[in-house]
Structures are given as C-alpha cells and as structure tokens.
C-alpha positions in Angstrom: 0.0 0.0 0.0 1.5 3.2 -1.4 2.1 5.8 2.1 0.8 9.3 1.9 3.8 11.5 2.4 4.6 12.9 5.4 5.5 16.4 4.6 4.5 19.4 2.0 7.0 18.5 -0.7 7.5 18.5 -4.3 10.3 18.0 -6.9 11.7 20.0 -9.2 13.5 18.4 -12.2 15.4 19.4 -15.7 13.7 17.3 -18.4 11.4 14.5 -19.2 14.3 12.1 -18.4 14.5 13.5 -15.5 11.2 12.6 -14.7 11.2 9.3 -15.9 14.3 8.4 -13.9 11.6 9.9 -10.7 8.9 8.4 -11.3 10.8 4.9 -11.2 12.8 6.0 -8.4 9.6 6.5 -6.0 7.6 3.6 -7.2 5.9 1.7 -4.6 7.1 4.1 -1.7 5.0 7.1 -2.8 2.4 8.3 -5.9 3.9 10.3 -8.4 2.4 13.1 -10.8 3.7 15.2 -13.1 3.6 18.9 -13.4 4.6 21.7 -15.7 6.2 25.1 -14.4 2.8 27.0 -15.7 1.0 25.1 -13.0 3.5 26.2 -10.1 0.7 28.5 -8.4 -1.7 25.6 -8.1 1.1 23.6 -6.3 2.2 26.2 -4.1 -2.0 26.5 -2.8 -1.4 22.9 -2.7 1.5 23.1 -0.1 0.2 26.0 1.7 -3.5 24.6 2.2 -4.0 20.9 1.2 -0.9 18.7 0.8 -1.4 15.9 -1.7 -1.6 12.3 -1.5 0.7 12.1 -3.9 4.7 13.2 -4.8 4.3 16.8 -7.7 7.0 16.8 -9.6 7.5 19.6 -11.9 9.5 18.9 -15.5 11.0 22.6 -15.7 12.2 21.8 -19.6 15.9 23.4 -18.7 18.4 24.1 -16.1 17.2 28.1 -16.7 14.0 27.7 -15.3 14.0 25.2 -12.8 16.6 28.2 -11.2 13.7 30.9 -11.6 11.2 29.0 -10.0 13.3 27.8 -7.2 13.7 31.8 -6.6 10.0 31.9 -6.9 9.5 28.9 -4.2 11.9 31.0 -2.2 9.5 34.1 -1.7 5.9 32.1 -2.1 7.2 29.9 1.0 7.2 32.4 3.5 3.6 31.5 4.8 3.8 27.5 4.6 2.1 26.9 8.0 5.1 24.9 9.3 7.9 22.9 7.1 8.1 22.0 3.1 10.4 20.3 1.3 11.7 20.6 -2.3 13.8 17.6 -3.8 16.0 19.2 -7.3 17.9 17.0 -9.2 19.6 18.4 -12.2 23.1 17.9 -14.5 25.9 19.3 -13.3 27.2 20.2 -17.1 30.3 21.4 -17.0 30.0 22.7 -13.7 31.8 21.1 -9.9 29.8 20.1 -7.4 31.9 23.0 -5.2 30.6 25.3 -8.0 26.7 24.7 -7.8 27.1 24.7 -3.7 28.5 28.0 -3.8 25.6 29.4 -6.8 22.7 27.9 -5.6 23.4 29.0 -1.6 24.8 32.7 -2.3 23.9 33.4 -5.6 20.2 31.9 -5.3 19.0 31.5 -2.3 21.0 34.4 -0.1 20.4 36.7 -3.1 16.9 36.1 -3.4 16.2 36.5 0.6 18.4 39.9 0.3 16.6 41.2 -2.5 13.1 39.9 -1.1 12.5 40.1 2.2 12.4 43.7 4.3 15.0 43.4 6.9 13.2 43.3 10.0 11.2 40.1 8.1 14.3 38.4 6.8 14.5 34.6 7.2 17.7 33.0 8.1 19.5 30.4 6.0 22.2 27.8 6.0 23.8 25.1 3.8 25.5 22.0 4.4 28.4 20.6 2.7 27.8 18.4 -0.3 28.1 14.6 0.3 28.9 12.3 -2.4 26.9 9.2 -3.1 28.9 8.2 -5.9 31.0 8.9 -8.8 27.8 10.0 -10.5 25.9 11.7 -8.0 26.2 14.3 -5.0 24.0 16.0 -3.0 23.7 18.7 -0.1 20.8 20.8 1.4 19.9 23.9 2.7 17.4 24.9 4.9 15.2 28.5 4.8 14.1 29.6 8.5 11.1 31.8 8.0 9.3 33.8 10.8 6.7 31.7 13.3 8.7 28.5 13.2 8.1 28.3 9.3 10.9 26.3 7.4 11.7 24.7 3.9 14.4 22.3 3.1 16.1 22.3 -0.3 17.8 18.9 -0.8 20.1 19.5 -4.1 21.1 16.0 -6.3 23.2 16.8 -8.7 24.2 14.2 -11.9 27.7 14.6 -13.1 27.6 14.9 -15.6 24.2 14.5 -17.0 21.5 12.1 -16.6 21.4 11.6 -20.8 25.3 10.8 -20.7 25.0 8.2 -17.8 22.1 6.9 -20.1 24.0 7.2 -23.5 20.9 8.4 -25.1 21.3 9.6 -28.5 18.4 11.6 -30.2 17.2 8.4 -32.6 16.4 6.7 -29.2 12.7 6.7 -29.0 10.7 7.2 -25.7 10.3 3.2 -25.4 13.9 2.7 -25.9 14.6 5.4 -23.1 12.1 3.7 -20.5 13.9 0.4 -20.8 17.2 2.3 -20.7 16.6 3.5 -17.3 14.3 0.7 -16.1 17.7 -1.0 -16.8 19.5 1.8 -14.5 17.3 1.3 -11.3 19.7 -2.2 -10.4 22.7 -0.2 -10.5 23.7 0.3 -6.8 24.9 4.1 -6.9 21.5 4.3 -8.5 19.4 2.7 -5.7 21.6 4.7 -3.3 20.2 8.0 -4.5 17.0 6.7 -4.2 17.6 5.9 -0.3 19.0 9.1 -0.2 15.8 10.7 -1.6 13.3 8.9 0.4 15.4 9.8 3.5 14.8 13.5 2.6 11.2 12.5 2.3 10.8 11.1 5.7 9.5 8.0 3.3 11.9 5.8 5.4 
C-alpha cells in the first residue's frame, strides 16, 4: 500500500528524463504526478493549504527555469504553516559540485532572501556541505528559516555529468527505448543509493 507523504514537498527536475528516472525511483514508496512550471501556483496552494496524497513533480524543460522557480518557491514559502520540502535534481554540465554549492546558496538563495525580504522580516538560511553518493551523483541541502517557526528544506542532487550521458541516449532513441534504458538503470547500486538518499529526505523511510 502506497504511504501518503509525510510532509508538504514537491520536486523540481530538468527534463522528461528526469522525470522518468523519478517516477521509477519513487515507485511503490509514494504516488507520483507530473507537473509543468505554468501550473506552479496551483502547487504552491497545494503546499500552503492541502498537501497531496501524492509526490508533484514539476518537468521545468531546462536548467534556466528550474533556477527561476526555485527563486520563486523562495519568496511564495514564507507563509507555509510549518515545514516544506523541495527535492531538485539536475546535470551538473560542466560545472563542480563546489561550484553549484556555492551558486545555488549565495547566488540563489542568499540573493533572493536579500533582495526579497524587508530586513526586519528576513529569514535566516544555511547550507551544508555536499556529500557524495557516488562517482555520479552528489548531494547537499539547505534549509530556509522563516518567521513563526516556518521552514523549507532544499535537498540538491546533482548528476555529473548528465542524466542523458550516464544513459548514452542519442536523439534516434525513442521514448520506449529510453524507458527500458533507465528501467535497466534502477539495479545499479549508486542508483538505488540515490534513491535511499531521496526517500530519506522525504521522511518515506
């Protein structure tokens, strides 16, 4: 019997292999559904008022908007009544892990508290270190302290390089070919590690 999740929390992900890699990942745990970034708003009412029986996650088609929503999530958050979580996984390209630790905690989320919050109404925010599962993928997380006890937890998982290059998917591959690709993927044990990882975040285990 699939659990109800324990916390307001969605994911935010690159591409539609990103999703297809997700929604394998949290089979039998949890109920997946997937999302476009035009229906953000609905999820946000979602997390503030009603929280799902099911696991959103949002395809953000590129690197470039997954980035501006995560902003977005940043200032929308401030009234959750109590904690949210956000799960993003995305490529590293030809970025470090150091690199994306450093952008997404000053240039992201301390820029976007500086530039959006009044000072008296400022949350406060930290990031730990990244952790790597594997040769392929890292991870690390912040956490945004709002006013009245009101938090959200950012857990980053990065892919280095790319999810399509651990895949060797070429563009003639059709979406078939792909599903059996990473259906093939999920017995790979840095593969069910990140998954571990993930439900952790999740409070799933």
């Amino acid at each position: 019997m699939r659990q109800k999740p324990t916390m307001r929390a969605l994911v935010l992900c690159e591409g539609q292999n990103d999703y297809r890699l997700l929604s394998k990942l949290f089979q039998g745990p949890i109920k997946t559904r997937r999302y476009t970034l035009n229906q953000k708003s609905e999820l946000i009412w979602m997390i503030h008022e009603e929280p799902p029986r099911h696991l959103p996650i949002v395809v953000e088609k590129g690197v470039g908007n997954l980035d501006e929503n995560l902003k977005i999530l940043i200032s929308q958050m401030r009234s959750i009544p109590r904690e949210a979580t956000v799960l993003i996984l995305r490529d590293t390209d030809i970025y470090t892990t150091d690199y994306l630790f450093q952008y997404y905690g000053k240039e992201i989320i301390e820029t976007r508290i500086t530039t959006s919050f009044p000072t008296q109404f400022r949350p406060t925010h930290r990031c730990e270190p990244p952790t790597t599962l594997s040769n392929t993928f890292a991870a690390f997380r912040c956490e945004i302290n709002y006013m009245r006890s009101r938090r959200l937890v950012i857990h980053f998982y990065l892919v280095t390089p790319s999810l399509e290059d651990l895949l060797h998917i070429n563009p003639t591959q059709g979406p078939q070919e792909i599903e059996e690709t990473i259906q093939r993927l999920l017995t790979r044990e840095d593969v069910q590690k990140l998954r571990e990882d993930m439900l952790k975040a999740l409070q799933l285990t």
